[in-house]
C-alpha positions as CSV (number, residue, x, y, z in Angstrom):
1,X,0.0,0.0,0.0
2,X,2.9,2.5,0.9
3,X,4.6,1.4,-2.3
4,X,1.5,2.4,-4.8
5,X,1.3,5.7,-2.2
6,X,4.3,6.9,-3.2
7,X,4.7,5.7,-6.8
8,X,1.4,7.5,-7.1
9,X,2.9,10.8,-5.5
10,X,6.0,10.3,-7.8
11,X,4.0,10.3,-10.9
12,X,2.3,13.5,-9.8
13,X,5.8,14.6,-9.3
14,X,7.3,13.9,-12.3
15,X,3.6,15.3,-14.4
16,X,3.9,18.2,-12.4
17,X,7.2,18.8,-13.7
18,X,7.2,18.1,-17.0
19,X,4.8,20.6,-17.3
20,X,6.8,23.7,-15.1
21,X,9.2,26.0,-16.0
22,X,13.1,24.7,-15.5
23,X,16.7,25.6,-16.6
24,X,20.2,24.7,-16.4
25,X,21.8,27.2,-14.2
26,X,24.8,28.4,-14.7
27,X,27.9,28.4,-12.5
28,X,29.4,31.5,-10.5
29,X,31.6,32.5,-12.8
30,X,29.8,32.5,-15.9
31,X,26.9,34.7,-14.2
32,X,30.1,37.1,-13.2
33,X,31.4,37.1,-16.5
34,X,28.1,38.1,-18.4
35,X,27.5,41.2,-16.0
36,X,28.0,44.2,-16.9
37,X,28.0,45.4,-13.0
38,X,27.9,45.1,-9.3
39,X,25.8,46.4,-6.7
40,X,24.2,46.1,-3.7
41,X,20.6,47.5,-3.5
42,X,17.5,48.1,-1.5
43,X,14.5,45.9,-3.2
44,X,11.7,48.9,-3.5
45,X,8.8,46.6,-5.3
46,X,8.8,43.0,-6.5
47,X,6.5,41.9,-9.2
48,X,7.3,38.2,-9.8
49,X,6.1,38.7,-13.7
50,X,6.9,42.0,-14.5
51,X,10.6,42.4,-12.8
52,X,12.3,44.1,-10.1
53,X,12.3,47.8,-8.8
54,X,15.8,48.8,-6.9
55,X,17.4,51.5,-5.5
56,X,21.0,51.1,-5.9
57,X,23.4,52.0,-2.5
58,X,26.5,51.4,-3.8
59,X,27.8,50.5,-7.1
60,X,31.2,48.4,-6.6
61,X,32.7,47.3,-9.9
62,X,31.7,47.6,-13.7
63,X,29.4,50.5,-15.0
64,X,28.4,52.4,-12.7
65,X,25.0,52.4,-11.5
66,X,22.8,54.9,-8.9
67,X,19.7,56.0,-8.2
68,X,16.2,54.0,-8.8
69,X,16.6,51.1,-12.0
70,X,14.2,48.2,-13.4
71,X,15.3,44.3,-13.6
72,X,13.1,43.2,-16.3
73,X,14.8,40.2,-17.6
74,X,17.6,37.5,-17.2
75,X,20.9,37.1,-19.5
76,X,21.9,33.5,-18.8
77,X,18.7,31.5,-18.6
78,X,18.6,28.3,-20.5
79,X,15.2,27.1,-20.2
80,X,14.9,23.4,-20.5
81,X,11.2,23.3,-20.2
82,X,8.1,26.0,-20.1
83,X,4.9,25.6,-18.5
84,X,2.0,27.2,-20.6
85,X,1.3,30.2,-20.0
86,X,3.4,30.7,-17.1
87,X,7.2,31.8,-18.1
88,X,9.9,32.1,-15.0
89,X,9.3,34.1,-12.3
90,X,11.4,37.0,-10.1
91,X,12.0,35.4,-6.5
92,X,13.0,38.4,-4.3
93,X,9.9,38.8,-2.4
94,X,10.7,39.4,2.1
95,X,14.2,40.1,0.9
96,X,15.6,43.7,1.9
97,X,18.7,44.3,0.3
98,X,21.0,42.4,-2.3
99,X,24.3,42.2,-3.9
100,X,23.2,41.6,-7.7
101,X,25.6,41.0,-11.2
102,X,23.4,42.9,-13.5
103,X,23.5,43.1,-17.4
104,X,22.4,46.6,-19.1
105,X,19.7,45.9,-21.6
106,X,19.1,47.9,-24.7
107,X,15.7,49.8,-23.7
108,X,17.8,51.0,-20.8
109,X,16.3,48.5,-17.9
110,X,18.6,45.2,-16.6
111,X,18.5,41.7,-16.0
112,X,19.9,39.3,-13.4
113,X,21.9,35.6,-14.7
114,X,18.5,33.5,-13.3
115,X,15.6,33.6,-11.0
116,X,18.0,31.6,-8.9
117,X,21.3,32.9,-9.3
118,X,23.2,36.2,-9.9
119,X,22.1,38.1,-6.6
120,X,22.7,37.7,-2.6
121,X,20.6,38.5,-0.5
122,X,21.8,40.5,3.0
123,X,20.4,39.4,6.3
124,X,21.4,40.9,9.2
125,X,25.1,41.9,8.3
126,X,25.4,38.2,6.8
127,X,25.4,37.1,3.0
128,X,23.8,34.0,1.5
129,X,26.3,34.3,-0.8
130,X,27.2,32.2,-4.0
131,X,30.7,31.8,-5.1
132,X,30.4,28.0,-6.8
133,X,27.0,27.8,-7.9
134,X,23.6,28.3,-6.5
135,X,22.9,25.3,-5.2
136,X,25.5,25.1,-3.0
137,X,25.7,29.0,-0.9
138,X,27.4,29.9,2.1
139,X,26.6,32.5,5.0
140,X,29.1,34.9,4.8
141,X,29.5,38.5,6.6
142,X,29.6,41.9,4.4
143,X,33.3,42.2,5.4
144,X,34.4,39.2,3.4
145,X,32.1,39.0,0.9
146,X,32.0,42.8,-0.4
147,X,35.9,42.9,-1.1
148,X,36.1,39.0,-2.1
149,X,33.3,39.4,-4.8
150,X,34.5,43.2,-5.8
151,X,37.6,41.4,-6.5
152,X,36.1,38.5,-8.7
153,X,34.3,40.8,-10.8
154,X,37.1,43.3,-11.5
155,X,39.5,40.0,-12.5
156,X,37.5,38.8,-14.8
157,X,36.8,41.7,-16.6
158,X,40.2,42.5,-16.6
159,X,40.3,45.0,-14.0
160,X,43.1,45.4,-11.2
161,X,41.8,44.6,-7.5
162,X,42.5,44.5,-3.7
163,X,45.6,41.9,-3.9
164,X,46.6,42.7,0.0
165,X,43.2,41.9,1.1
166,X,43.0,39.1,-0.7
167,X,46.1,37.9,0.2
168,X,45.5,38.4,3.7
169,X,42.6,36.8,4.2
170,X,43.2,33.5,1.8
171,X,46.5,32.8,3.7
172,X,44.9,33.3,7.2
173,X,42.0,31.1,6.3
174,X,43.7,28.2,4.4
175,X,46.0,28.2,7.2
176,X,43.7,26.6,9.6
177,X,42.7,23.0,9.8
178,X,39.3,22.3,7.4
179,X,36.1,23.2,9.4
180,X,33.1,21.1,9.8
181,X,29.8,22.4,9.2
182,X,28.5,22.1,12.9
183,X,27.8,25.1,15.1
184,X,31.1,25.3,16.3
185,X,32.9,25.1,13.0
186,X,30.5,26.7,10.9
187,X,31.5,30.2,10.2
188,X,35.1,29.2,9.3
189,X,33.5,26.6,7.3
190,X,31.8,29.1,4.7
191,X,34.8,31.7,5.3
192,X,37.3,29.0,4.0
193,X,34.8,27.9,1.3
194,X,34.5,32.0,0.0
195,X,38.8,31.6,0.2
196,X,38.7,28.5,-1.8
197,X,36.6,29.9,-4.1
198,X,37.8,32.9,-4.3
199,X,41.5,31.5,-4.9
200,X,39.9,29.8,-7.9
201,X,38.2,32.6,-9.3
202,X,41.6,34.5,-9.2
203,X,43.6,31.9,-10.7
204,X,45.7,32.3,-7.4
205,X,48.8,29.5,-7.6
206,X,50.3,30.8,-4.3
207,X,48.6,28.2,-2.0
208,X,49.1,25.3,-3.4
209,X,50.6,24.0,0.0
210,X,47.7,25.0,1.7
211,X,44.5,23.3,-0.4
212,X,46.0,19.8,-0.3
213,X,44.5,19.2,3.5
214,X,41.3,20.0,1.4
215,X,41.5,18.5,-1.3
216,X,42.1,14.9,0.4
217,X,39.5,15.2,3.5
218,X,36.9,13.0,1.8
219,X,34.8,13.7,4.4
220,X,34.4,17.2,3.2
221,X,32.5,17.1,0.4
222,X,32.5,20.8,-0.3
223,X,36.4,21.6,0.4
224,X,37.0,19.5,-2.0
225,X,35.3,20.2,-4.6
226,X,36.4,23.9,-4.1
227,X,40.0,22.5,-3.8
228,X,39.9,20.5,-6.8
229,X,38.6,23.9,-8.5
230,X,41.8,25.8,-7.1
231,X,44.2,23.5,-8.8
232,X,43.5,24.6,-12.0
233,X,46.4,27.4,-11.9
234,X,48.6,24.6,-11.0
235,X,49.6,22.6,-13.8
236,X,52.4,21.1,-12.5
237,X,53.5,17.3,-12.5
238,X,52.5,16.8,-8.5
239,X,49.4,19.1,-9.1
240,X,48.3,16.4,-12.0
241,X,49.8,13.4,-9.5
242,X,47.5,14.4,-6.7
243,X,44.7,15.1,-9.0
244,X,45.1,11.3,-10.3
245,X,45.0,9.9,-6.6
246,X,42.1,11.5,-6.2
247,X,40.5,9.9,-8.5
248,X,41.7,6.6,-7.7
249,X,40.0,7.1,-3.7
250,X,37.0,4.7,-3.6
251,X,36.1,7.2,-0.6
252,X,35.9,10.5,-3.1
253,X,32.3,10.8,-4.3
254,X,31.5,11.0,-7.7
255,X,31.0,15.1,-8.1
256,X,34.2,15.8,-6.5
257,X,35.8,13.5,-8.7
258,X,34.2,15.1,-12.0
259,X,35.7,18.3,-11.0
260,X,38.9,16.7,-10.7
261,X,38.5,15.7,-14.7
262,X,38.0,19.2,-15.3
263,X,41.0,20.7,-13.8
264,X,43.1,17.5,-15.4
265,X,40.6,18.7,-18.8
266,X,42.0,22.4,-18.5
267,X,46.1,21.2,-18.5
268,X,45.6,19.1,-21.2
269,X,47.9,16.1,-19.6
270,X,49.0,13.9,-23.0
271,X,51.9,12.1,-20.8
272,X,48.7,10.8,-18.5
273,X,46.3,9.4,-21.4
274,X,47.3,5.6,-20.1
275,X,46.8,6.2,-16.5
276,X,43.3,8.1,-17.5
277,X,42.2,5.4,-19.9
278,X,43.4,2.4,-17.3
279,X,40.6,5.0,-14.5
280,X,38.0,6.0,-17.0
281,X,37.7,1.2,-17.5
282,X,37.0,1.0,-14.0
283,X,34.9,4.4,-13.3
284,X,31.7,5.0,-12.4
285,X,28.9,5.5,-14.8
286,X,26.6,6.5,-12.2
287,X,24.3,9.8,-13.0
288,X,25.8,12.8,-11.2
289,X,24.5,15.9,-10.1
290,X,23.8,18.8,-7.5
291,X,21.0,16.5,-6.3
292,X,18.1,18.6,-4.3
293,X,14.2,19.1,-5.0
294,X,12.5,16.9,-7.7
295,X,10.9,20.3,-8.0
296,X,13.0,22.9,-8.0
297,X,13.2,24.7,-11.2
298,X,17.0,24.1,-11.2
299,X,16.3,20.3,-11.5
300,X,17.8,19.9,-15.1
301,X,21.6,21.3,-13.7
302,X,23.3,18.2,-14.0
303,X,26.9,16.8,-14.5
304,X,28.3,13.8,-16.5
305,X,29.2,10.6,-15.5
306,X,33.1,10.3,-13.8
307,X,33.4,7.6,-16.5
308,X,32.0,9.9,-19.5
309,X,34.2,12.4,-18.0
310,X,37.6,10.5,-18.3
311,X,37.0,8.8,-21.1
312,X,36.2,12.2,-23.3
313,X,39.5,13.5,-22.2
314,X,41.2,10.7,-23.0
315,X,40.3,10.8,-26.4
316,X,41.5,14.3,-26.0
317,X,44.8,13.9,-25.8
């Protein structure tokens, strides 16, 4: 009886959404990228089909922005279904003020990345901040995340930034032991995942040293991910060595790993195509993901297989 209950509900589920709205959303550094600026502004009105009314506070990298604008639109939705008659909605609703990546659009109004992604919302000094990707945030204060994602925007658009803050604040966070994500380890927690991040964002080589605790505590899922992102401006042979024993750790779960075939993906390894091939025969071919709400609108974000992964780059190379 529980069994037809919930195959029942399942079916409703999966109805349900086949007929919403959905996309593929995008990571961090694509939403930064496609911005035109940065701001952080007081949410005036929210209308969730029309857009977004906001009076800008301060305007912190990019074109600069001030006084009272319209977010009408998004510039990195990719839809993968549409329900009729019902398109994607604006989601800021009980939120005060946010930091938002905005793109100027031609009639003179803006858009944000997603309905999900491309703003943070402030709460009480703190930040539910996105540095990765949107399903997976951290709870930062304004102090660290105001300078760290000033300094994100302004690299990738070629702009010079605060190197001795950043500097600072990576090497004093790296330096302590991985966090937990318990009450007492929590804050360092997300401040070392905004310095992991933020090192990757950068393209920061300098603490190589210091991400290997992270990159190897398999019971940190999120470290390592972010760690395995970091050694991307490391292309050396022990960089490539300690990516490959990652993948070879039955205890490293299948996302991490993924990421670790990117990084490999960006050096282009050719003296590693045997020890890639001889992992990609034995890998996993489970499906892989960001996992979450059968309903979330975000439910088509997904990532390939660890063995689709290794066996495209070694045909690569």
């Amino acid at each position: 009886m529980r069994l037809a209950v919930f195959l029942v509900a399942l079916l409703v589920a999966v109805s349900r959404l086949a007929q919403a709205t959905t996309w593929d959303e995008p990571w961090h550094e694509t939403v930064v990228k496609k911005a035109d600026c940065f701001v952080l502004a007081r949410i005036t009105a929210v209308d969730a089909q029309k857009g977004i009314t906001v009076s800008v506070l301060r305007s912190l990298a990019g074109a600069p922005l001030a006084g009272t604008i319209q977010i009408t639109g998004f510039y990195s939705l990719d839809l993968c279904s549409r329900s009729a008659g019902e398109g994607p909605e604006f989601r800021l609703k009980g939120a005060d003020s946010c930091y938002s990546f905005l793109q100027k659009r031609p009639a003179g109004t803006y858009a944000l990345a997603t309905p999900t992604t491309g703003f943070a919302a402030v709460q009480q000094g703190q930040v539910v901040a996105t540095y990765r990707h949107s399903y997976h945030q951290a709870l930062v204060p304004q102090a660290v995340y105001e300078p760290t994602m000033t300094a994100i925007f302004q690299h990738y658009h070629g702009q010079a930034y605060d190197r001795e803050f950043i500097n600072q604040f990576v090497a004093t966070t790296l330096a302590l032991p991985p966090a937990r994500i318990d009450e007492a380890g929590m804050a360092t927690f997300f401040a070392q995942h905004a310095a992991l991040e933020t090192t990757y964002h950068l393209g920061l080589s300098t603490q190589y040293a210091a991400v290997l605790p992270f990159l190897h505590d398999t019971t940190n899922f999120h470290a390592q991910v972010s760690a395995a992102r970091v050694l991307t401006a490391t292309p050396t042979p022990e960089a490539k060595q300690q990516l490959l024993q990652l993948l070879a750790d039955k205890h490293t779960r299948d996302f991490v790993k993924v990421i670790a075939v990117r990084t490999l993906t960006a050096y282009q390894p050719k003296e590693l195509k045997p020890q890639l091939t001889k992992l990609a025969q034995a890998a996993s071919e489970e499906k892989n993901g960001f996992g979450g709400n059968i309903m979330d609108p975000r439910v088509c974000t997904r990532l390939p297989s660890v063995k689709k992964c290794l066996t495209d780059l070694a045909a690569q190379l």
